[in-house]
PASEBA-1860 file (N, C-alpha, C; in nm, 3 decimals):
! residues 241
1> XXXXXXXX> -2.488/-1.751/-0.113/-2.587/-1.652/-0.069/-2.546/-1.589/0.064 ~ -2.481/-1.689/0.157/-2.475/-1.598/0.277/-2.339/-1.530/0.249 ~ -2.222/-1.578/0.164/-2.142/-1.475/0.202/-2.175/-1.368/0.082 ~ -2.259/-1.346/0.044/-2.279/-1.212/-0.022/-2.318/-1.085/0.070 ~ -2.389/-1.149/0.191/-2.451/-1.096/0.314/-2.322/-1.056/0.392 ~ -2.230/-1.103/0.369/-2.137/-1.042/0.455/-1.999/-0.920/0.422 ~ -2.006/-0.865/0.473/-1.899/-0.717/0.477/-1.761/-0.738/0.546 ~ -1.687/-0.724/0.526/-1.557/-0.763/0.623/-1.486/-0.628/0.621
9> XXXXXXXX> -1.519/-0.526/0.772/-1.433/-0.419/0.804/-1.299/-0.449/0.805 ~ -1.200/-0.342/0.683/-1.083/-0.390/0.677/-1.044/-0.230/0.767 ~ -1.005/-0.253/0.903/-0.972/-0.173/1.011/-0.839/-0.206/1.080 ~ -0.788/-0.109/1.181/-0.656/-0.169/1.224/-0.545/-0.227/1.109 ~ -0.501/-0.189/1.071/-0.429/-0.177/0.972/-0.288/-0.077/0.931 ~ -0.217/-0.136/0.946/-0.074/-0.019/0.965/-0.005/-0.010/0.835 ~ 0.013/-0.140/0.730/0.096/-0.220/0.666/-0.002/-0.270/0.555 ~ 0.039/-0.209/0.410/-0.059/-0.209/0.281/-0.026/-0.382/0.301
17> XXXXXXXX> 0.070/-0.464/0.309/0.062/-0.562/0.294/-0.026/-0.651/0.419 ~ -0.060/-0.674/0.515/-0.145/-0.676/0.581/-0.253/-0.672/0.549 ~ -0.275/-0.590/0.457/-0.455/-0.519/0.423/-0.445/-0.625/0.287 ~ -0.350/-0.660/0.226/-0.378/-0.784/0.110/-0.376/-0.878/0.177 ~ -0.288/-0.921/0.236/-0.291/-1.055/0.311/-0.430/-1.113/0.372 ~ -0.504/-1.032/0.448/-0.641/-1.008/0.507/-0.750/-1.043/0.402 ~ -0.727/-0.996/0.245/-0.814/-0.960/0.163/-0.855/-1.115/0.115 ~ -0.696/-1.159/0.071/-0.670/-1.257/0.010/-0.741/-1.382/0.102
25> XXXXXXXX> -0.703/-1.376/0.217/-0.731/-1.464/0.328/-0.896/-1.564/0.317 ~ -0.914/-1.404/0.355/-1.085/-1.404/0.361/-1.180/-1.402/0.304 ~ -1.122/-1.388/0.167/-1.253/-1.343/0.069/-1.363/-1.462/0.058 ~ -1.275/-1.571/0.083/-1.408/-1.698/0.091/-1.477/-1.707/0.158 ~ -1.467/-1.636/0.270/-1.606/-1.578/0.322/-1.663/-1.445/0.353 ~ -1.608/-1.327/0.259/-1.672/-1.208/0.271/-1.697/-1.191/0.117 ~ -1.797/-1.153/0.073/-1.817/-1.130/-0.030/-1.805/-0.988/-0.074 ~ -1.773/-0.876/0.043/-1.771/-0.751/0.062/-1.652/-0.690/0.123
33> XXXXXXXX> -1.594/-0.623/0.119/-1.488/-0.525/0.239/-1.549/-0.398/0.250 ~ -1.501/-0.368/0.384/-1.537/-0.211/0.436/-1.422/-0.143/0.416 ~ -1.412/-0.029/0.362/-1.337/0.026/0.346/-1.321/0.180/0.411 ~ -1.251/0.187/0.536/-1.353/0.332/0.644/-1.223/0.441/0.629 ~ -1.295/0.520/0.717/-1.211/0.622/0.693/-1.019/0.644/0.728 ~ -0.982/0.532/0.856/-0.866/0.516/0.848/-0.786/0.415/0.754 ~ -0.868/0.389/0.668/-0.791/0.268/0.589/-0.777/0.371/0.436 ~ -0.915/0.424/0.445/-0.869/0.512/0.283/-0.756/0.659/0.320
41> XXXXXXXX> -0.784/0.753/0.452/-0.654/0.832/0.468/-0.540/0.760/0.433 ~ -0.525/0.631/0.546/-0.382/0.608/0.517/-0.303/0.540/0.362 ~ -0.421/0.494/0.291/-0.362/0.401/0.197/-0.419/0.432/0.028 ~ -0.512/0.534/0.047/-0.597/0.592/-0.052/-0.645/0.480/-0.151 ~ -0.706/0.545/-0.276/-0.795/0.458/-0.393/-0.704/0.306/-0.394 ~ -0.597/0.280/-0.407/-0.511/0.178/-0.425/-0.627/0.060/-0.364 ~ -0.629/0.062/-0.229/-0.724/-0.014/-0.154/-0.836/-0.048/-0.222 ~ -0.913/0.043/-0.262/-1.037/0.012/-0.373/-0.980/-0.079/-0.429
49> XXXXXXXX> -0.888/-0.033/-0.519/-0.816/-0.116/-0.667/-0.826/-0.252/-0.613 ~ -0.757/-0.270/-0.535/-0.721/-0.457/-0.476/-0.828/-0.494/-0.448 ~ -0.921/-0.459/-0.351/-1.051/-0.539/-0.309/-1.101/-0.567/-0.446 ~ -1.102/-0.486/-0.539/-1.187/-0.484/-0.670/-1.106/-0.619/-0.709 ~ -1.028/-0.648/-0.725/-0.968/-0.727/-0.833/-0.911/-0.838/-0.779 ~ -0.953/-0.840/-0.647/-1.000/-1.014/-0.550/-1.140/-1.033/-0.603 ~ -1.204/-0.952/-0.668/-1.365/-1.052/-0.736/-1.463/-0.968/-0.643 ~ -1.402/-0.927/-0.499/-1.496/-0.856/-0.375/-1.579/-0.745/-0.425
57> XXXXXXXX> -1.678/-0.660/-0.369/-1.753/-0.565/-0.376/-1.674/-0.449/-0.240 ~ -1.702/-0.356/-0.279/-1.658/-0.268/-0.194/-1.745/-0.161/-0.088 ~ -1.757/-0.139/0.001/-1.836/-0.061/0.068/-1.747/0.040/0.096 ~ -1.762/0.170/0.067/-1.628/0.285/0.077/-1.744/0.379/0.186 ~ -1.664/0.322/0.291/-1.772/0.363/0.466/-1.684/0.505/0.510 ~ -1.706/0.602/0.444/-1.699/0.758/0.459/-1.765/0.913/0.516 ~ -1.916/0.833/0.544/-2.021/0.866/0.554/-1.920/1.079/0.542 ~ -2.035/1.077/0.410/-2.015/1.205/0.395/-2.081/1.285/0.463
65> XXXXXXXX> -2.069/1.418/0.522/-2.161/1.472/0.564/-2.102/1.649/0.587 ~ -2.113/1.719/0.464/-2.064/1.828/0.420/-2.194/1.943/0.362 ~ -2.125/2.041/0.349/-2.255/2.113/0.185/-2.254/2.059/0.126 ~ -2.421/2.051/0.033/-2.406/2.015/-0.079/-2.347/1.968/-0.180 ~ -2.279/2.100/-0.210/-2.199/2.082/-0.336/-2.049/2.018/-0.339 ~ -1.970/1.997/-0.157/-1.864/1.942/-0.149/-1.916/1.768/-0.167 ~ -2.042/1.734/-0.070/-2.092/1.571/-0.097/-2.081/1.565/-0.228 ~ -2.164/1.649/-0.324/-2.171/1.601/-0.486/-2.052/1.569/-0.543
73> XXXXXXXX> -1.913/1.626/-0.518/-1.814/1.602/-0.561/-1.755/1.483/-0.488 ~ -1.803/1.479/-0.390/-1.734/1.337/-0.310/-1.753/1.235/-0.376 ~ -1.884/1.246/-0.412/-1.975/1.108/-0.426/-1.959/1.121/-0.609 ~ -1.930/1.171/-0.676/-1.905/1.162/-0.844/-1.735/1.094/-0.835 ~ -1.656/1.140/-0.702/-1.512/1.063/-0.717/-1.550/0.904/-0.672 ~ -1.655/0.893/-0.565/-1.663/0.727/-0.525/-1.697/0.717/-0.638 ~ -1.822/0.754/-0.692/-1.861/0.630/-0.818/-1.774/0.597/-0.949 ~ -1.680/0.689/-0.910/-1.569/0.659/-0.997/-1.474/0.581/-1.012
81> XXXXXXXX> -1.430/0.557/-0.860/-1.375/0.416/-0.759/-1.416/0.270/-0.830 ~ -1.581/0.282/-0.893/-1.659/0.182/-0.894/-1.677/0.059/-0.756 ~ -1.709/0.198/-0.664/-1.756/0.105/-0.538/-1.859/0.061/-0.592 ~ -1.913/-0.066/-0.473/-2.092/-0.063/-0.490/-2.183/-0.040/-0.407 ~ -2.130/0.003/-0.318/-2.193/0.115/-0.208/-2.152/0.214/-0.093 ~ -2.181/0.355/-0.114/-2.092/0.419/-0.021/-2.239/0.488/0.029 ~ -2.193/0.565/0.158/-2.318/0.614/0.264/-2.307/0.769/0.306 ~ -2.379/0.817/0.360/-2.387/0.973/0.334/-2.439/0.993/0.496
89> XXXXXXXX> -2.434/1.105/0.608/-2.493/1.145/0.673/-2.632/1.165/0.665 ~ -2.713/1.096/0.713/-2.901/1.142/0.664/-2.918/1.267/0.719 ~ -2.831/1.284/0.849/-2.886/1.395/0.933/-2.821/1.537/0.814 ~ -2.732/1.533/0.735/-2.704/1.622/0.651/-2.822/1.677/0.567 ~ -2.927/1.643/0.560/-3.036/1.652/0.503/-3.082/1.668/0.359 ~ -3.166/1.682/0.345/-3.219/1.622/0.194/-3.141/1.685/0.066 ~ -3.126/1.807/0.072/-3.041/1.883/-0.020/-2.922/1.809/-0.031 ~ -2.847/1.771/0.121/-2.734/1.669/0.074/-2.691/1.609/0.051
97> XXXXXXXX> -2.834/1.510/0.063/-2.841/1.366/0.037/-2.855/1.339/-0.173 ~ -2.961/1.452/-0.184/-3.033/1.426/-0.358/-2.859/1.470/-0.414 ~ -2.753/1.554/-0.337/-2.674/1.612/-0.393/-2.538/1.488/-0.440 ~ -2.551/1.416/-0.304/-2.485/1.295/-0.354/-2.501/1.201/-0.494 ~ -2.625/1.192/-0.537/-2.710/1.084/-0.566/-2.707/1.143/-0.745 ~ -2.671/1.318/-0.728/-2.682/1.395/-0.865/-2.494/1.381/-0.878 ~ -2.439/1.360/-0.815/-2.278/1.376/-0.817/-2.227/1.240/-0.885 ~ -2.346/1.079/-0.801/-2.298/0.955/-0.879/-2.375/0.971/-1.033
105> XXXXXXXX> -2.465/1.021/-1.033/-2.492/0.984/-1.138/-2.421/1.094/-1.275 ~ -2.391/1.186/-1.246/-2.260/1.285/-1.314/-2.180/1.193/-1.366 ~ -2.143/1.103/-1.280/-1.992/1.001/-1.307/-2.030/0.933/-1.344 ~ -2.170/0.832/-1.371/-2.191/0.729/-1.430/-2.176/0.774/-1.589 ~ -2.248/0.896/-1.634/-2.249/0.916/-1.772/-2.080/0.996/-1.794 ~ -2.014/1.058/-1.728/-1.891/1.093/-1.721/-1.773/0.971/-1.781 ~ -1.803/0.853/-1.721/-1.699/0.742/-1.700/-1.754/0.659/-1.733 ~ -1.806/0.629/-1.771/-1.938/0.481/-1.830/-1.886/0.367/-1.695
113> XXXXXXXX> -1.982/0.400/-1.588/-1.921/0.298/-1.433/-2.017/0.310/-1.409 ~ -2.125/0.205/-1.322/-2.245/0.189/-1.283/-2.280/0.257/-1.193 ~ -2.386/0.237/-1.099/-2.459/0.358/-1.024/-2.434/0.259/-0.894 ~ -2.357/0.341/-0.771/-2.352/0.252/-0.684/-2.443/0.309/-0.567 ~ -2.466/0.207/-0.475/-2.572/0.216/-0.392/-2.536/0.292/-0.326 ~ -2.641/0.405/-0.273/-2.617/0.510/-0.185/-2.701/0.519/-0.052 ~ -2.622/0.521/0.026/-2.734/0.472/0.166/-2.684/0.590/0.284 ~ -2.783/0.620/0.335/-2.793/0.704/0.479/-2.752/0.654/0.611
121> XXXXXXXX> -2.667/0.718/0.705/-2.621/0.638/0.796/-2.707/0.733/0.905 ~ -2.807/0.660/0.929/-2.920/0.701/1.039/-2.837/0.756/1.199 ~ -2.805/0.668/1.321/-2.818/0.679/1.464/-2.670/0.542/1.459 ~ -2.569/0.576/1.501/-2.442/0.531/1.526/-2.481/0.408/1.634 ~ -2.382/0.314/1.619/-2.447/0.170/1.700/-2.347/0.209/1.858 ~ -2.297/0.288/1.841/-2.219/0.340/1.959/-2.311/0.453/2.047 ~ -2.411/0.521/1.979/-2.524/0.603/2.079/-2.637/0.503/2.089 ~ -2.666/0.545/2.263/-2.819/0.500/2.315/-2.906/0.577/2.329
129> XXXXXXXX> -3.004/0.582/2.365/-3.090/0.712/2.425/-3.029/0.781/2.535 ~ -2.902/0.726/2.600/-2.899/0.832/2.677/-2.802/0.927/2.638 ~ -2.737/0.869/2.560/-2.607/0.997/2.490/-2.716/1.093/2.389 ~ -2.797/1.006/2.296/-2.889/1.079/2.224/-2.945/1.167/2.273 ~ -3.066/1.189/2.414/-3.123/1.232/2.470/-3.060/1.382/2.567 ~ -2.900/1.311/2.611/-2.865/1.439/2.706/-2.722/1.469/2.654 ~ -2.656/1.401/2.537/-2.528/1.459/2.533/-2.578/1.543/2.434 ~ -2.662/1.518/2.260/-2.676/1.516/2.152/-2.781/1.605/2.172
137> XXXXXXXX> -2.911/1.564/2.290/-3.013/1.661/2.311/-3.078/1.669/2.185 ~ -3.103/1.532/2.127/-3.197/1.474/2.095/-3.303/1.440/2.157 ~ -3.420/1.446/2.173/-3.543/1.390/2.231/-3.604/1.271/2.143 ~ -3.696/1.180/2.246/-3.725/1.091/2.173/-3.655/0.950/2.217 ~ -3.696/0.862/2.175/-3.582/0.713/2.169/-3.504/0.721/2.030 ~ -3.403/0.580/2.026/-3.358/0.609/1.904/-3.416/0.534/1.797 ~ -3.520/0.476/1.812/-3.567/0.391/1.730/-3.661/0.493/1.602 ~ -3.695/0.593/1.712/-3.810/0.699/1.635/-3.690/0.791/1.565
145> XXXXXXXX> -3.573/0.806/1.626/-3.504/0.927/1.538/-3.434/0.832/1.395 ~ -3.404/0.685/1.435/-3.373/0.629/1.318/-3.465/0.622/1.205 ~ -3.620/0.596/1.267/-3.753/0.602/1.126/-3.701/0.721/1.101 ~ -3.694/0.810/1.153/-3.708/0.956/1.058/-3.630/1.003/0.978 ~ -3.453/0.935/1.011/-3.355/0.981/0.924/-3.385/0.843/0.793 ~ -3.432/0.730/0.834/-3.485/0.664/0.752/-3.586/0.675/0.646 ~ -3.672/0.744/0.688/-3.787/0.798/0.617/-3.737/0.944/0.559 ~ -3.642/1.038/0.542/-3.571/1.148/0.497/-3.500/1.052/0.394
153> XXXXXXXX> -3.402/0.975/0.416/-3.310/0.899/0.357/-3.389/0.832/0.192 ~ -3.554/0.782/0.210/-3.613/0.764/0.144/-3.676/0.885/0.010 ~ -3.673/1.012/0.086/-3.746/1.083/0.062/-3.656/1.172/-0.027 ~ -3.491/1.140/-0.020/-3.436/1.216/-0.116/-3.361/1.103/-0.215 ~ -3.434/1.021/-0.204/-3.417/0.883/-0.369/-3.300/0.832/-0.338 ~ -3.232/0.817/-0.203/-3.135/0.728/-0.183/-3.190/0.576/-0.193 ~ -3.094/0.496/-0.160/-3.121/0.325/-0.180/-3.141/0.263/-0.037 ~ -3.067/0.326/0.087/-3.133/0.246/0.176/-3.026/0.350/0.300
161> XXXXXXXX> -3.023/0.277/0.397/-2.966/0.317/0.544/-2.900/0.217/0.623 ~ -2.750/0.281/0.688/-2.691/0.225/0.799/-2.767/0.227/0.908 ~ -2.811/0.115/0.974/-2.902/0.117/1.140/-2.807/0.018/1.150 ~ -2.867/-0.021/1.312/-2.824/-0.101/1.382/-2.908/-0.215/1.399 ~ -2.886/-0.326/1.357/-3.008/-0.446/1.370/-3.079/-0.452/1.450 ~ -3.073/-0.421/1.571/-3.183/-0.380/1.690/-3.303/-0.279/1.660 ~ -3.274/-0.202/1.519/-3.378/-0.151/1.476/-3.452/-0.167/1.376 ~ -3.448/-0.246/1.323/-3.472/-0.310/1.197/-3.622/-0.348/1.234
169> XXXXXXXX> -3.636/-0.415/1.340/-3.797/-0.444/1.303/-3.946/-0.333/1.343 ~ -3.863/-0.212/1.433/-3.933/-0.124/1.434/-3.944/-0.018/1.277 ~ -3.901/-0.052/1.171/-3.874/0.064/1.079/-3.894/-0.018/0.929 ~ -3.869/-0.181/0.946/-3.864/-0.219/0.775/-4.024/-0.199/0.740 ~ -4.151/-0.183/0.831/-4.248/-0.193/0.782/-4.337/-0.063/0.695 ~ -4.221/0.049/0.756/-4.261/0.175/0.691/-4.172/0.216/0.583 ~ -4.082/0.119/0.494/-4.021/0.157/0.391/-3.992/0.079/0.308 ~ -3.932/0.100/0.168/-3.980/0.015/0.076/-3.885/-0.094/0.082
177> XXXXXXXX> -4.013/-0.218/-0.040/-3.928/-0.297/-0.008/-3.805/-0.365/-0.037 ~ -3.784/-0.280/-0.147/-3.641/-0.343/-0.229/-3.490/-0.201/-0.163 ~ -3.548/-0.207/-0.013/-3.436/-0.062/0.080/-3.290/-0.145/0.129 ~ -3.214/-0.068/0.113/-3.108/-0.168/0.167/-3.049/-0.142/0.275 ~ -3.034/-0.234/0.374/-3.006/-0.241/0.546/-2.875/-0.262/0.564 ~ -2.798/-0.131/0.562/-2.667/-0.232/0.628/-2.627/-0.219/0.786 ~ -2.588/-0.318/0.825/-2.604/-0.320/0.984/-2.456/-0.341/1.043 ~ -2.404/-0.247/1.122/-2.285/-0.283/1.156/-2.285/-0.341/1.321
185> XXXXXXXX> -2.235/-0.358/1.393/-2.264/-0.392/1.559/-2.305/-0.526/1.530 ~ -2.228/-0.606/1.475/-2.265/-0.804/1.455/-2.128/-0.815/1.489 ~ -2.248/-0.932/1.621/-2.062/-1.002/1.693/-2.121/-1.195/1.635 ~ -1.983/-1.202/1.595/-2.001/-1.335/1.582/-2.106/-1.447/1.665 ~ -2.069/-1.578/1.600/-2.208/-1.671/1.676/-2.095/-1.726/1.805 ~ -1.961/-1.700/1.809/-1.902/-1.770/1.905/-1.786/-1.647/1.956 ~ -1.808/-1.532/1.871/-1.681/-1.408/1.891/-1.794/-1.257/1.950 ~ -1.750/-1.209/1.991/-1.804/-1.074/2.024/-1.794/-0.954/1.969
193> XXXXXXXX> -1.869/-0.845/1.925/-1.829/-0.763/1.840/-1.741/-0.614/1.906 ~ -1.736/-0.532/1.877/-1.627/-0.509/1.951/-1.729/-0.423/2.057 ~ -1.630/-0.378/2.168/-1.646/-0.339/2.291/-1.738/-0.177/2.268 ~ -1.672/-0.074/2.169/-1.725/0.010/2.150/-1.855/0.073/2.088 ~ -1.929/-0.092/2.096/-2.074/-0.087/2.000/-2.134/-0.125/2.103 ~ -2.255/-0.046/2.139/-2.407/-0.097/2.219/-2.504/-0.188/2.182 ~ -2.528/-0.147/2.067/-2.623/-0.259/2.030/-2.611/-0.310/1.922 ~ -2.546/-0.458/1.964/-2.533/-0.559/1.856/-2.652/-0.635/1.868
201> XXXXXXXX> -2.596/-0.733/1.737/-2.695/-0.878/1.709/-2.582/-0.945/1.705 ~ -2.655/-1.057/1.656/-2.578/-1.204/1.607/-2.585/-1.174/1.443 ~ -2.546/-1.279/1.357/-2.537/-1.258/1.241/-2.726/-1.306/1.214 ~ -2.742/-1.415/1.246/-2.863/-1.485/1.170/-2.994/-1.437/1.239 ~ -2.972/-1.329/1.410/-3.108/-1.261/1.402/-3.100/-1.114/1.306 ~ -2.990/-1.053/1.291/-2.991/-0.970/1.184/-3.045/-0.979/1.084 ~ -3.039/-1.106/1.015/-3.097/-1.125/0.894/-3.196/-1.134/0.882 ~ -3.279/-1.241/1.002/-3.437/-1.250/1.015/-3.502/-1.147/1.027
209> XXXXXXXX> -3.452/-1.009/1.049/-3.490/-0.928/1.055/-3.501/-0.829/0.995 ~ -3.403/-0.863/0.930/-3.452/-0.782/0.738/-3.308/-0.768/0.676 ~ -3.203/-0.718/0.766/-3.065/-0.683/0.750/-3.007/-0.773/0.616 ~ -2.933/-0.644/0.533/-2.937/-0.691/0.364/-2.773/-0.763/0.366 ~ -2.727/-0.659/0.440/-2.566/-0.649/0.437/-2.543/-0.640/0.576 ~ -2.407/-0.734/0.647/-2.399/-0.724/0.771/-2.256/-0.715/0.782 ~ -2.216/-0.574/0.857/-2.062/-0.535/0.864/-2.001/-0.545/1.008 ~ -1.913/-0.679/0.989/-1.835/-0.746/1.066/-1.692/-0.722/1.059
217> XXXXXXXX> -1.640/-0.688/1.185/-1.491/-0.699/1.180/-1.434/-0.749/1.287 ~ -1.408/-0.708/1.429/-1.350/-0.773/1.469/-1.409/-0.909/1.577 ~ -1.517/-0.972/1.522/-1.598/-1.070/1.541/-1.465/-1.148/1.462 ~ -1.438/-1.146/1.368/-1.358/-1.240/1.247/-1.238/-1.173/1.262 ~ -1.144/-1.065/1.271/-1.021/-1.005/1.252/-0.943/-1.001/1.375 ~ -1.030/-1.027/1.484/-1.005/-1.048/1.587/-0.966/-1.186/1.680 ~ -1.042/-1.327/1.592/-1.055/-1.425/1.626/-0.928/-1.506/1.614 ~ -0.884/-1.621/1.704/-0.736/-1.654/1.703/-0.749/-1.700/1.520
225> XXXXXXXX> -0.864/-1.831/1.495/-0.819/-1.854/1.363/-0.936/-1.802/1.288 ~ -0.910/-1.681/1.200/-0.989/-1.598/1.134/-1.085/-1.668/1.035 ~ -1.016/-1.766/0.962/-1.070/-1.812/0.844/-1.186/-1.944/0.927 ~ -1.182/-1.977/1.059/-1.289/-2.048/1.070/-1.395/-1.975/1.166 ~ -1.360/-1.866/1.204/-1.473/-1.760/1.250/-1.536/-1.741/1.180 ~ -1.487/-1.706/1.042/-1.609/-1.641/0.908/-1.673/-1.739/0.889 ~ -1.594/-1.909/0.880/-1.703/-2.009/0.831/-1.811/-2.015/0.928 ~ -1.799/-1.985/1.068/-1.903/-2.038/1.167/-2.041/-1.922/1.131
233> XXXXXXXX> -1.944/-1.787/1.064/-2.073/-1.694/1.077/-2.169/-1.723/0.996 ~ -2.082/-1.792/0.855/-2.168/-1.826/0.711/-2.266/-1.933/0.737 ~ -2.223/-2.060/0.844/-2.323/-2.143/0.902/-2.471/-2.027/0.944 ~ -2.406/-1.998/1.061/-2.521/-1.915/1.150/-2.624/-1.790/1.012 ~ -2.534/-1.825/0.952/-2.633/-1.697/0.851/-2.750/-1.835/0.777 ~ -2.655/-1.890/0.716/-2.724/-2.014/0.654/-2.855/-2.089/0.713 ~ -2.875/-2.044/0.810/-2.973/-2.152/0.921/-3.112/-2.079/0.877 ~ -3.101/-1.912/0.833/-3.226/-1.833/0.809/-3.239/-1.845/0.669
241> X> -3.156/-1.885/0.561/-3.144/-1.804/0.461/-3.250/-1.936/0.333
END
């Protein structure tokens, strides 16, 4: 159960063999890989292929955020991938969001491949209110601009939203309940997550707090011995679960 909860960002990465080695390594305790945007430029669908056929689930972390009609085509090639969950800009708005959601399901009856989860990536774990407020000139905190791309995200029949676990308990009470949370900014119970994220958690208050899926990397990719970082996280998840 807990390593189903867990995501393993496959980042930093130069060397396709590396990115198996990693896969192979770890899978006993990720039940998931991230798959972002410098890992699919440099190494394309192939990457899918392998995570797929270590037994893993795939998160293809692309966050689209185009017209319409370029997302719809994005998102009819992921579900073609047979990820099981890829994420969309919320702030792209509703037209682009339902456009994704009409593009997977094109490909499901296209390719006979299931319907993979489509989620909104709300407020970046790298902005605070004050980049929000005076770089972005956003108003507001970010807790209220995350309900809202959250509550949009809902409103055009997606499955759930990227936040940051620090927001999770201001927002799970206004949306439904089978929504799916994925939370990136988790630093290990004994590792730190990386430097360029503001607001982290731990793994096991993430969860108490609603967080479905929790995307970890260099908490574990970073750690001298990798394979007993992940076990300590699967403990610390285990303690809520």
């Amino acid at each position: 159960m807990a390593r189903s909860k867990v995501c393993l960002a496959l980042d930093n990465f130069h060397h396709f063999h590396e990115v198996r080695s990693c896969i192979e390594e770890l899978s006993p305790v990720a039940g998931m890989f991230k798959i972002g945007k410098e890992l699919f430029t440099r190494f394309g669908p192939q990457v899918v292929e392998v995570v797929r056929k270590s037994g893993a689930e795939v998160f293809l972390d692309l966050k689209y955020h185009d017209i319409p009609n370029t997302v719809k085509k994005a998102a009819c090639a992921a579900t073609e991938l047979g990820v099981f969950v890829f994420d969309v800009h919320a702030s792209g708005g509703l037209a682009m969001m339902r456009a994704a959601l009409e593009g997977s399901l094109e490909a499901v009856d296209a390719y006979d491949v299931r319907l993979p989860r489509i989620i909104g990536v709300t407020i970046l774990t790298s902005i605070d209110r004050q980049v929000l407020n005076h770089e972005i000139r956003i108003p507001g905190s970010v807790e209220e601009q995350v309900l809202h791309l959250a509550s949009l995200t809902k409103e055009s029949g997606l499955h759930g939203i990227v936040c940051s676990a620090a927001d999770l308990s201001a927002i799970t009470a206004e949306l439904p309940a089978d929504f799916l949370y994925v939370t990136p900014g988790i630093k290990g119970p004994n590792t730190a997550a990386g430097s360029d994220q503001k607001r982290v958690f731990s793994p096991r208050n993430a969860v108490q707090d609603g967080a479905s899926i929790l995307v970890i990397g260099r908490a574990i990719t970073a750690a001298a011995d990798r394979l007993q970082a992940g076990k300590d996280l699967l403990e610390d998840i285990a303690q809520v679960l």
